[in-house]
DOGU-315587 format. One line per 5 residues: for each residue x, y, z of C-alpha. Coordinates in steps of 0.05 Angstrom, whole numbers. Layout:
BEGIN
X,Y,Z; ...
***
This chain:
BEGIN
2409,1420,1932; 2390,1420,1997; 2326,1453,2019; 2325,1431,2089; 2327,1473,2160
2385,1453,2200; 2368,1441,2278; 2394,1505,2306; 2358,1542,2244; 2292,1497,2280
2312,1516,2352; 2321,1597,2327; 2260,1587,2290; 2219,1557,2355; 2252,1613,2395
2220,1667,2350; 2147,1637,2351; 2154,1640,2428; 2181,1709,2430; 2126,1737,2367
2063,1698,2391; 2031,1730,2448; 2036,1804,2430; 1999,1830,2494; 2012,1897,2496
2087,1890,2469; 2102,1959,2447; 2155,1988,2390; 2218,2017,2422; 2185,2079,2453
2204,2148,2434; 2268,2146,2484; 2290,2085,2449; 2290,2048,2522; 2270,1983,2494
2219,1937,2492; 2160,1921,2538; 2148,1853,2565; 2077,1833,2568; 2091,1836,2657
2117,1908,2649; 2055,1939,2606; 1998,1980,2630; 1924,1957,2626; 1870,1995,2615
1849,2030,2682; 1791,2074,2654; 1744,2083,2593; 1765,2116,2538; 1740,2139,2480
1747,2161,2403; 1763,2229,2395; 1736,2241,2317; 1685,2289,2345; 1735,2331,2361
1778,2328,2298; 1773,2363,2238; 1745,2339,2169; 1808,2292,2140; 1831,2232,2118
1877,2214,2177; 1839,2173,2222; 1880,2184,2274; 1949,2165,2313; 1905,2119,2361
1876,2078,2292; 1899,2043,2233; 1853,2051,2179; 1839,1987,2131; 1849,2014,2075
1856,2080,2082; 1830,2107,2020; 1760,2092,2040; 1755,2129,2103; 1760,2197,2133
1730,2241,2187; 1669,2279,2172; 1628,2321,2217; 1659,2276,2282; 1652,2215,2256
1684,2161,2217; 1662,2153,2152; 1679,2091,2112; 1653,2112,2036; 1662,2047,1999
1610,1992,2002; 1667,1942,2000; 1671,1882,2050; 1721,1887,2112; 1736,1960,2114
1754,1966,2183; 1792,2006,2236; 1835,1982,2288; 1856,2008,2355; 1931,2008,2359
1935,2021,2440; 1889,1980,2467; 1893,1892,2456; 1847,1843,2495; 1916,1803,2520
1904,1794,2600; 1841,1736,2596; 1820,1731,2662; 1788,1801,2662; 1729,1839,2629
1717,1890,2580; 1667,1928,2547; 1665,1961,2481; 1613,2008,2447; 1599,2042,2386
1543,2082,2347; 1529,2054,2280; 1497,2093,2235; 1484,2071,2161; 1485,2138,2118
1471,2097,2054; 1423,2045,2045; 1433,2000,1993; 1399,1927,1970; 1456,1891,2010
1469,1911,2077; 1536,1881,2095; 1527,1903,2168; 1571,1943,2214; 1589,1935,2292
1655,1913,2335; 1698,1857,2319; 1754,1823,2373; 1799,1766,2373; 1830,1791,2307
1899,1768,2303; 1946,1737,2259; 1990,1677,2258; 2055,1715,2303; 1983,1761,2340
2026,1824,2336; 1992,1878,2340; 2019,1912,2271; 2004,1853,2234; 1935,1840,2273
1918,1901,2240; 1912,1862,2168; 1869,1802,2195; 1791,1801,2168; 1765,1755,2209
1750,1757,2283; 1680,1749,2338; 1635,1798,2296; 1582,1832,2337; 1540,1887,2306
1475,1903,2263; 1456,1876,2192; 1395,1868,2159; 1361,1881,2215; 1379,1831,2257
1436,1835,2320; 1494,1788,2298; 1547,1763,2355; 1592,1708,2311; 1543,1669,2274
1485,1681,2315; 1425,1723,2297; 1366,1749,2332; 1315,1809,2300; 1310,1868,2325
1250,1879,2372; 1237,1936,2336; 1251,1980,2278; 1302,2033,2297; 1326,2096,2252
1393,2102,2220; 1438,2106,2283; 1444,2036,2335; 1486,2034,2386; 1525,1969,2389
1543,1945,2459; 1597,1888,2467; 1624,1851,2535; 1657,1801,2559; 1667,1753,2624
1716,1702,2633; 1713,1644,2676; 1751,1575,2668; 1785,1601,2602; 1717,1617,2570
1693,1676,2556; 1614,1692,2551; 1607,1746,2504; 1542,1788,2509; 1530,1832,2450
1464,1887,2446; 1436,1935,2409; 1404,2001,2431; 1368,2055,2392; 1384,2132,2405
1343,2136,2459; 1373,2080,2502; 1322,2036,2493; 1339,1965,2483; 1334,1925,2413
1371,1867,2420; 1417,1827,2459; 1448,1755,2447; 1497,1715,2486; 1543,1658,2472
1610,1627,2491; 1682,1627,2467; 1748,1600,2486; 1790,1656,2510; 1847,1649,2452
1794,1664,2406; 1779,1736,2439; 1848,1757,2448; 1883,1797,2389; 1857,1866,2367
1794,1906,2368; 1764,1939,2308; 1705,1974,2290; 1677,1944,2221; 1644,1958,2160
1603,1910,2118; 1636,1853,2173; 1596,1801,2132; 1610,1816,2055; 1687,1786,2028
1734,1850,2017; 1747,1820,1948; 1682,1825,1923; 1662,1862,1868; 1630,1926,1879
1572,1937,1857; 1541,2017,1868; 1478,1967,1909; 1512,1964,1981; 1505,1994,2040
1546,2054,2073; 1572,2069,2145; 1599,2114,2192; 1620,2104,2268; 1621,2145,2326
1627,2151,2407; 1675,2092,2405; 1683,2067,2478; 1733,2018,2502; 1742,1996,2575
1770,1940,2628; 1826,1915,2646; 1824,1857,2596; 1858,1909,2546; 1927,1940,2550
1941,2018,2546; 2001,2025,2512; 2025,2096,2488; 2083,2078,2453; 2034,2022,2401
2006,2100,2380; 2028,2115,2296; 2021,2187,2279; 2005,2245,2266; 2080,2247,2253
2092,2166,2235; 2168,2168,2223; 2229,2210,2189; 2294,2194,2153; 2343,2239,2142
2425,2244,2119; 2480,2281,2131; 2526,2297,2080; 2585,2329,2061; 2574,2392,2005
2643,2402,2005; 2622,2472,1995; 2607,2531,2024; 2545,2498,2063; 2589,2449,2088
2560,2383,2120; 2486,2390,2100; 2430,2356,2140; 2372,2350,2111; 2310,2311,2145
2243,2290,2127; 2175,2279,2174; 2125,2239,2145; 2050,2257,2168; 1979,2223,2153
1932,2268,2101; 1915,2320,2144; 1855,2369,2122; 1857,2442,2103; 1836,2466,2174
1894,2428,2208; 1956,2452,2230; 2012,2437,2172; 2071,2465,2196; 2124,2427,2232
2179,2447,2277; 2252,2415,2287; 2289,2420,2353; 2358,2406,2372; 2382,2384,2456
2441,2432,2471; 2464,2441,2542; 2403,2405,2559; 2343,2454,2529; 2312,2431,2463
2324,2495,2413; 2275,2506,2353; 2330,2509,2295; 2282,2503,2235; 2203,2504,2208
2180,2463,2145; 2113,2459,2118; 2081,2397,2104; 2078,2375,2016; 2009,2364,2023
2002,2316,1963; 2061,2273,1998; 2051,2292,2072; 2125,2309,2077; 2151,2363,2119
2232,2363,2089; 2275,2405,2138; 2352,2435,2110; 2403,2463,2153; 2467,2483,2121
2539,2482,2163; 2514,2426,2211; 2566,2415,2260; 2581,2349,2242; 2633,2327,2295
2587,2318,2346; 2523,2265,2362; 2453,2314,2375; 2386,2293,2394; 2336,2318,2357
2257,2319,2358; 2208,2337,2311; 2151,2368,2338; 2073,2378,2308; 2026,2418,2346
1951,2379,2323; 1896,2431,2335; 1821,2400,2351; 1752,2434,2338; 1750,2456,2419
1809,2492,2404; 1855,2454,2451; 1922,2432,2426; 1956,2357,2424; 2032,2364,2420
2068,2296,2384; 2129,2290,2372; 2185,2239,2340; 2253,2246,2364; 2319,2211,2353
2396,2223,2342; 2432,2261,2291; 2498,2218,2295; 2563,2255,2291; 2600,2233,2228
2638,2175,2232; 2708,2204,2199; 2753,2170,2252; 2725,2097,2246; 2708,2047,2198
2634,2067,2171; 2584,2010,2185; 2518,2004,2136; 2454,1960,2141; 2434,1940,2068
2357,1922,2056; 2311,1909,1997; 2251,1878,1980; 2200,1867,2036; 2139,1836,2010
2080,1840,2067; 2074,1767,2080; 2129,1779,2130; 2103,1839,2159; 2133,1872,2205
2183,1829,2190; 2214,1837,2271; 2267,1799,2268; 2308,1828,2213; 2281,1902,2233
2305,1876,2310; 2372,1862,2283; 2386,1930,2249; 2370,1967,2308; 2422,1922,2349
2476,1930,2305; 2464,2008,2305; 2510,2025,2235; 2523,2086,2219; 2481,2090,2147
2418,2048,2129; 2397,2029,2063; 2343,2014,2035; 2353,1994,1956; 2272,1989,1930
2207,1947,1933; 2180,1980,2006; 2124,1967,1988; 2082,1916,1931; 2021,1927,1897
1978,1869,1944; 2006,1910,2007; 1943,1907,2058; 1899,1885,2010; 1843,1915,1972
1881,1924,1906; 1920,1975,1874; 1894,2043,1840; 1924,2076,1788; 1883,2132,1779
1853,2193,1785; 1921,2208,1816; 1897,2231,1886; 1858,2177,1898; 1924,2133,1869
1972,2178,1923; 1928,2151,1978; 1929,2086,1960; 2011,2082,1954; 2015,2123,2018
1983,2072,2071; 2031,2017,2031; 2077,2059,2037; 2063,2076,2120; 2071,1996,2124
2149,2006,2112; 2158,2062,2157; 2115,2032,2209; 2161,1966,2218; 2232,1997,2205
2217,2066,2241; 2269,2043,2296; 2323,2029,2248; 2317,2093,2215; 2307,2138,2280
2384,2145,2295; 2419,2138,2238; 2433,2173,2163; 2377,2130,2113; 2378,2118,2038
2316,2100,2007; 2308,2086,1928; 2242,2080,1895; 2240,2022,1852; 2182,1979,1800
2133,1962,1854; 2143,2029,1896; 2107,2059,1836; 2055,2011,1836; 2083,1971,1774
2109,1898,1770; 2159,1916,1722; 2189,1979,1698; 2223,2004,1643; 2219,2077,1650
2244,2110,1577; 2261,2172,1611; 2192,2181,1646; 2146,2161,1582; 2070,2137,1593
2060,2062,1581; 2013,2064,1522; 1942,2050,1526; 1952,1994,1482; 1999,1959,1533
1957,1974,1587; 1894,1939,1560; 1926,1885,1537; 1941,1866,1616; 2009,1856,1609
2038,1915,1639; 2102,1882,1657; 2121,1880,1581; 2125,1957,1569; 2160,2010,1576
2142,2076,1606; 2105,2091,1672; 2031,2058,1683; 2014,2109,1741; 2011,2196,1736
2066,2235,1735; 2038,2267,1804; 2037,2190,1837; 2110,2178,1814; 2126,2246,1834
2104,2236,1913; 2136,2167,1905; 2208,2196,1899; 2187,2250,1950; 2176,2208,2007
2230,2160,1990; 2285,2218,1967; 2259,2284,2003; 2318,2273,2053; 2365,2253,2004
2420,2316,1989; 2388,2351,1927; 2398,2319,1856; 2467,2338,1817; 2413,2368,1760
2339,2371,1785; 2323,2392,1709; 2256,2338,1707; 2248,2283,1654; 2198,2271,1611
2126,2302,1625; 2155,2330,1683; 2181,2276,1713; 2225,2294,1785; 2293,2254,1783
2341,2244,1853; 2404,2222,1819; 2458,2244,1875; 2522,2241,1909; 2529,2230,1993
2597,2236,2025; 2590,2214,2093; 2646,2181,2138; 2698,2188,2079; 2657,2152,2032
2626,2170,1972; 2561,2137,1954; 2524,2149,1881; 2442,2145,1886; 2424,2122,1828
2361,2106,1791; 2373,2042,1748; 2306,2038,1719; 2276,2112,1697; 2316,2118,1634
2314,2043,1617; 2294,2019,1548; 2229,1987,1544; 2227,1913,1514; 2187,1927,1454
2251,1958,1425; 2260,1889,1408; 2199,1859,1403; 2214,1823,1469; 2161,1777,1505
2174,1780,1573; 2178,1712,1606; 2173,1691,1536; 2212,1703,1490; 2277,1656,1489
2259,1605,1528; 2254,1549,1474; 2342,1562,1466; 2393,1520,1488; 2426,1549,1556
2487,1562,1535; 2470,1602,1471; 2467,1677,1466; 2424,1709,1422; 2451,1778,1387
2388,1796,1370; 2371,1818,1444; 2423,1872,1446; 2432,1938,1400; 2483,1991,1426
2434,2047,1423; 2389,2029,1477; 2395,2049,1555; 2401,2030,1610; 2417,2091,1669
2414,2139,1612; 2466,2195,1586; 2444,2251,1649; 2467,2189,1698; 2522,2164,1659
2557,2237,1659; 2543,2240,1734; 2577,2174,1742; 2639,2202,1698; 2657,2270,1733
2635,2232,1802; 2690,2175,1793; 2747,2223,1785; 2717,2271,1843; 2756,2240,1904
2748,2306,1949; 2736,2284,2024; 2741,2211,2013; 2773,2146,2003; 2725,2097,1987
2667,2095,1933; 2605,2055,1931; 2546,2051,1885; 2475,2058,1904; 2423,2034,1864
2368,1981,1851; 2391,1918,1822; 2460,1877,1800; 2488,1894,1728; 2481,1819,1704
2431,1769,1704; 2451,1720,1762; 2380,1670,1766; 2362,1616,1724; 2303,1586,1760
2244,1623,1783; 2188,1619,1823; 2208,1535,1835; 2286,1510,1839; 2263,1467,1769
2230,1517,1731; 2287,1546,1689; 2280,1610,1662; 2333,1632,1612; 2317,1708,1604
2308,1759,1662; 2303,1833,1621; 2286,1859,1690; 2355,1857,1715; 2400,1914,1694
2447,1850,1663; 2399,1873,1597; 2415,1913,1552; 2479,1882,1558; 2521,1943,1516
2494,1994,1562; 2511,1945,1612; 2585,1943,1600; 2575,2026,1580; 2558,2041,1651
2608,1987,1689; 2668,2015,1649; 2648,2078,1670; 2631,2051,1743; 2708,2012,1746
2746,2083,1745; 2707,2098,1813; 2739,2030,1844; 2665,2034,1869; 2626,1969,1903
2563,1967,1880; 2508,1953,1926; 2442,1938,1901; 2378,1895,1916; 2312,1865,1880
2329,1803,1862; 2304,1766,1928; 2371,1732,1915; 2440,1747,1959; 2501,1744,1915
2570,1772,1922; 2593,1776,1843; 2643,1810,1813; 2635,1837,1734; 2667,1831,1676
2666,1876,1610; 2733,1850,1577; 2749,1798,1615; 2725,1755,1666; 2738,1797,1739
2770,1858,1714; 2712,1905,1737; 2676,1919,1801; 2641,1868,1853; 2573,1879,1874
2538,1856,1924; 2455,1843,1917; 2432,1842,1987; 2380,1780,2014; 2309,1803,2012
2270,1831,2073; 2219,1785,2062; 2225,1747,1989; 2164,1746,1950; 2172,1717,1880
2234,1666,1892; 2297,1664,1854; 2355,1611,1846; 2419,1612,1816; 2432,1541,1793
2481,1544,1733; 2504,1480,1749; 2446,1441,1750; 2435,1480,1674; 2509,1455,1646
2536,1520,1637; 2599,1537,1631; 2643,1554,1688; 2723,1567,1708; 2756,1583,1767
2708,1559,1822; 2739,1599,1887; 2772,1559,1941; 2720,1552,1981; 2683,1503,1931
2607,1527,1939; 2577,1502,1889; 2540,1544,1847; 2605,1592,1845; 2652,1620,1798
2662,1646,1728; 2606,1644,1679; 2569,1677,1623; 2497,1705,1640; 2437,1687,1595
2465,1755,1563; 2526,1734,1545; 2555,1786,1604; 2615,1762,1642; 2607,1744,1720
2646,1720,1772; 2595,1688,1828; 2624,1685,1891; 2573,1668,1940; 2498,1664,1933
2450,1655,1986; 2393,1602,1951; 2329,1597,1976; 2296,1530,2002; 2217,1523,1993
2182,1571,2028; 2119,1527,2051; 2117,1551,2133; 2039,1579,2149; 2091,1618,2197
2109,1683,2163; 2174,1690,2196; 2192,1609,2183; 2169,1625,2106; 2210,1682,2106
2268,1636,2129; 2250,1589,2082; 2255,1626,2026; 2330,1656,2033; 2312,1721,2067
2359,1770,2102; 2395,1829,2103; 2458,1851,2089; 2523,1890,2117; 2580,1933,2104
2634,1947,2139; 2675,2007,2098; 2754,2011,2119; 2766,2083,2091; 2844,2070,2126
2867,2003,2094; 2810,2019,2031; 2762,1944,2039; 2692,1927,2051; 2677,1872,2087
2608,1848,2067; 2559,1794,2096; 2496,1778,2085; 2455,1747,2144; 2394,1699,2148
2324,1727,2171; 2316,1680,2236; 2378,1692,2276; 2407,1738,2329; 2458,1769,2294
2485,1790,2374; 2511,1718,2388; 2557,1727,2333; 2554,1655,2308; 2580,1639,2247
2511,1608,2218; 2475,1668,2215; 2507,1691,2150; 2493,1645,2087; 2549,1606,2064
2604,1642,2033; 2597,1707,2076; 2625,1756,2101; 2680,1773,2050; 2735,1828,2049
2745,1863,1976; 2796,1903,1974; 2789,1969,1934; 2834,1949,1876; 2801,1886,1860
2745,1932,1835; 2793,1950,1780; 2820,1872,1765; 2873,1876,1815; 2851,1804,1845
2868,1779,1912; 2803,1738,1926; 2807,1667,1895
***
């Protein structure tokens, strides 16, 4: 194989590190969607400013003008910010305000106050030149490291330098940090005053201007590692009065994230009294109990915005879900959500998020961006998010894995569940935060899948706890049944699904469980969201080591002892969904299935293109005799199934009978691949038939480790991902996204599946991996083959 970068791959590649690596004050698309900023067109900071916690109420939210690392352990109490862990790193960032222009000053203060004095003092101050390896501000936000300057054991720290304290001061020091370039150096002068404005401190030293620009933060316990262990001994801080000024920093408005951080919504077709329903969500930050939770939606007609509708925020899931019934669906609307933030002084901020309800698209061929997978190496992953927005489809989908347990760092909690909901929520903001744009003007689909809920692997048995026993034993991905609370999994498919149209039966599953099975019939298709993995067998059925068990057979051999016709895999509720919905053909011509992963196994190698590894019981290819249950159910729709997870493009087509006589499916390139996958049956000896005309190798009819029949008709595999880049290792390692392009007149979808480092808007033909795009006609998902 060849794992190499071609030269206009290099030259794209080059292109992007220009264009990602000196963030000034580069905004998001602002709220008018007029484009992006260039670091000559931005603002700079013309006069102080300064934190406005003493002004908000008590609340986790830090704040629109912050981003809170990690969230969990802060909040505002009493007009401050409070950080209540003892944990290394825990910082906040500004989002507005970068040092980018290096030939000017600044000055930055804070008071420091430690509320909890503990045998290590970690220390707790200002921190600049924080940036990471594209220095966007987004991703800056995740960097811990930086110029330190700030109190700690009572000495003044500025980088590594360290002078006492001229004398002892009470709880509260007010940290003092400037800078003043000349000749590309900056001399940084950092000082420490007590209460009374009497000076404690002050130290000076020198740094090369690249090393000062990037984000500023306010830290706490700058010196301790965020990964060590905790240890109820530490130290415990809160900040207030944070000042920022000069014209070294950029003002940007449009960098701002919250109170309202993003919404989704759909339209769809009841076919009903109700007829086209919209239903949209706005996602918030936790609020407290004395803030305002109720949000307003507003539609532009004959140029005055009209309230049409008031939804009050879920405050476990900080979801405000809006439905209007009888939407007038022939015609585009611009619509804004709007949240009226009340302060202390009992003044008013008004945010709002606004965007485009798009009329639907009944008269042309239906266009759809298909995601998955976005591990947060990549993040904010800018130039597949960049792309999406350019090619402005009509219907984006997102098919699991927005988020992973490592998102942001500082581990993953499972419980108590509130504590757990916080900790999945700022993971979660991370997905909304980069693909915000994408999702502004157009219909979005987003399914939970395994890592959503916190889990590396998940085999839900209808919404069962994973047993204590499984849990202790640390291998969690060998169970089945859920390893976080109900109420965790519940918020999960609430901010993925609130905006989904309801489910065909909301009756709950086990302990409670909320399910979001559907149907959406937009632009004459009809799409069925599905939930591969909540009623799936667990491996223990069979006594099934995963990553394990069969590895020591021969390739080619298929073992019956891995199957039994009574286990699951979308479970009877979905399966009778799927029956009555393929012989429903009411306002459409074309069918497509929504859900979380292909039918079949289609790797061999995994996490390296020579480790073979025979058995993936992650994909829905296992159990193979629900497998060929649901797909013979699935042919009748003449549905193409679109799924993700895999971190592995392929355009397949299954088999139940016989090779090709069932439905294609298309597993889209991941966002940003994580754990690698190849498919290398070749290199293995397996069998294969029929390799299409094209002659790819890698391609044509085989059996899967499962013994399930597959037709592989173009796979996208990954090179090495070894780039300290994350945009060049996202290259690297095969990620994308994919496309559809439905027909609904001549009844074809024309797929393709394009690279992570190209501009999909010079339309050349390398973007796509080899084998793409590809037109399917509708029949061929019933056997009736005209691809060859």
């Amino acid at each position: 194989m060849n794992y190499q970068i071609s030269r206009r791959d290099a030259l794209k590649i080059a292109m992007a590190g220009v264009a990602t690596s000196a963030i000034g004050c580069t905004p998001n698309i602002s709220e008018q969607g007029s484009g992006v900023l260039s670091q000559s067109q931005s603002n700079y900071l013309k006069e102080s400013i300064s934190s406005q916690w003493h002004n908000s109420f008590d609340r986790i939210f830090i704040g629109g003008e912050h981003w809170a690392n990690p969230m969990e352990n802060w909040s505002i109490k009493n007009g401050a910010a409070e950080c209540d862990s003892e944990g290394g790193n825990r910082s906040i960032h500004a989002l507005k305000h970068q040092i980018v222009n290096l030939d000017k000053s600044f000055e930055s203060s804070i008071i420091v106050e430690k509320y909890q004095a503990g045998q290590i003092d970690g220390g707790a101050g200002i921190r600049i030149g924080a940036k990471s390896d594209i220095n966007e501000f987004k991703s800056n936000c995740f960097v811990q490291e930086g110029i330190d300057a700030g109190v700690v054991n009572g000495q003044l720290a500025l980088g590594k330098k360290r002078v006492h304290l001229n004398k002892a001061s009470d709880s509260k020091v007010k940290v003092v940090l400037s800078g003043t370039p000349t000749n590309g150096i900056y001399a940084l002068t950092a000082k420490a005053f007590d209460l009374n404005n009497s000076l404690l401190a002050t130290v000076t030293d020198y740094y090369p201007a690249s090393e000062v620009a990037g984000n500023i933060a306010v830290v706490s316990n700058f010196s301790l590692n965020s990964e060590d262990k905790l240890t109820d001994t530490g130290s415990k801080f809160r900040f207030s009065e944070w000042q920022i000024s000069g014209d070294a920093f950029c003002d940007n408005q449009a960098q701002k994230f919250g109170p309202i951080l993003w919404c989704m919504y759909t339209l769809s077709d009841s076919r009903s009294d109700k007829g086209f329903i919209l239903k949209l969500s706005a996602l918030t930050g936790p609020l407290g109990k004395e803030d305002n939770q109720q949000l307003q939606l507003e539609i532009e007609k004959d140029g005055k915005w009209q309230a049409v509708a008031e939804a009050s925020l879920d405050t476990d899931a900080w979801v405000a879900t809006f439905t209007i019934n009888n939407w007038q669906e022939n015609s585009d609307f611009k619509y804004r959500v709007v949240y009226q933030e009340k302060h202390k002084d009992s003044s008013t901020t008004i945010d709002t998020f606004s965007g485009l309800i798009k009329a639907n698209p009944s008269t042309r061929n239906l266009r759809m961006a298909a995601l998955t997978c976005q591990n947060d190496y990549g993040f904010p992953y800018a130039p597949v998010a960049n792309n999406v927005v350019n090619m402005n489809p009509d219907l984006v989908y997102f098919s699991g894995d927005q988020i992973y347990e490592n998102h942001g760092g500082f581990g993953v909690i499972y419980a108590p569940a509130d504590l757990s909901i916080l900790n999945y929520l700022r993971k979660y903001y991370q997905f909304g935060w980069a693909f915000r744009e994408a999702m502004r003007n157009a219909p979005t689909v987003v399914l939970p899948d395994d890592h959503d809920i916190l889990q590396g692997n998940l085999w839900g048995e209808s919404g069962i706890a994973m047993s204590d026993e499984a849990i202790s034993s640390g291998r969690t991905d060998n169970a089945g049944g859920y390893i976080s609370p109900v109420k965790l999994v519940n918020v999960v498919h609430k901010t993925h699904t609130g905006h989904h149209p309801d489910p065909v039966d909301p009756t709950p599953s086990a302990r409670n469980m909320s399910v979001y099975y559907t149907e959406l019939v937009y632009g004459k298709v009809s799409f069925a969201i599905i939930a591969d993995r909540q009623w799936k067998s667990g491996p223990e059925t069979l006594n099934i080591d995963v990553g394990v068990t069969g590895n020591d057979e021969a390739p080619d051999f298929f073992n019956p002892k891995f199957d039994k016709e009574n286990l699951h895999l979308l479970g009877q509720r979905q399966e009778d969904f799927l029956e009555k919905w393929a012989e429903d053909w009411r306002g459409h011509t074309l069918k497509a299935m929504l859900s979380q992963t292909v039918f079949a196994g289609i790797s061999t190698h995994q996490p390296l293109p020579d480790r073979y590894l025979k058995y993936d019981f992650d994909s829905s290819g296992w159990p193979a005799s629900a497998r060929n249950r649901a797909i013979e159910i699935m042919r009748k729709s003449k549905a193409l199934h679109i799924c993700g997870d895999t971190h592995l493009g392929t355009l397949s087509q299954y088999g139940v009978n016989d090779q090709r006589d069932s439905n294609w499916a298309f597993c889209t390139p991941a966002i940003s691949a994580g754990w690698p996958r190849w498919w290398r049956p070749d290199a293995m000896g397996l069998p294969m038939k029929n390799r299409p005309s094209h002659g790819l190798e890698q391609t044509g009819e085989y059996l899967d480790s499962f013994g399930n029949k597959i037709y592989v008709y173009a796979v996208g595999n990954p090179q090495v991902g070894k780039s300290g880049n994350r945009y060049i290792q996202a290259h690297e390692k095969g990620s994308g996204f994919g496309f559809i392009e439905f027909d609904t007149q001549n009844k074809t979808y024309t797929t393709s599946a394009y690279k992570f480092l190209v501009d999909v808007t010079d339309n050349n033909t390398d973007n796509q991996f080899a084998g793409w795009p590809v037109t399917i006609a509708q029949d061929e998902n019933i056997g009736i083959n005209k691809i060859g």
